[in-house]
C-alpha positions in Angstrom: 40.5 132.1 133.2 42.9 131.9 136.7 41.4 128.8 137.7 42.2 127.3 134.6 45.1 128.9 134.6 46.2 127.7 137.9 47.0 124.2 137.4 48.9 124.4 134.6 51.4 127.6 136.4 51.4 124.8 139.6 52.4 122.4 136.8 55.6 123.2 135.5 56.7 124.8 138.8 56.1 121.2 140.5 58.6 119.9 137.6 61.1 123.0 138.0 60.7 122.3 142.0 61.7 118.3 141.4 64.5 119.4 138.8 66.2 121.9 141.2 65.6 119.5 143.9 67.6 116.6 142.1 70.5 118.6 140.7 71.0 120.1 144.4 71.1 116.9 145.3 73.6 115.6 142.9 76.2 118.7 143.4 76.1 117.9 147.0 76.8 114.2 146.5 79.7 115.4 143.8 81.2 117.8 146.4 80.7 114.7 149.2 82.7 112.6 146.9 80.0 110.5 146.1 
């Protein structure tokens, strides 16, 4: 049950990784004046 477990918990936390990622991004361009 972990191993199948496993790739789907790496999963999402890949997509909550890239989300945080971007918006960081993006508030730091906004506060550059971008």
């Amino acid at each position: 049950m972990a191993i199948e477990k496993s790739p789907t918990a790496i999963l999402p936390n890949c997509y909550q990784l890239c989300f945080f990622y971007f918006f960081f991004r993006n508030t730091i361009a906004v506060r550059a004046g971008i």
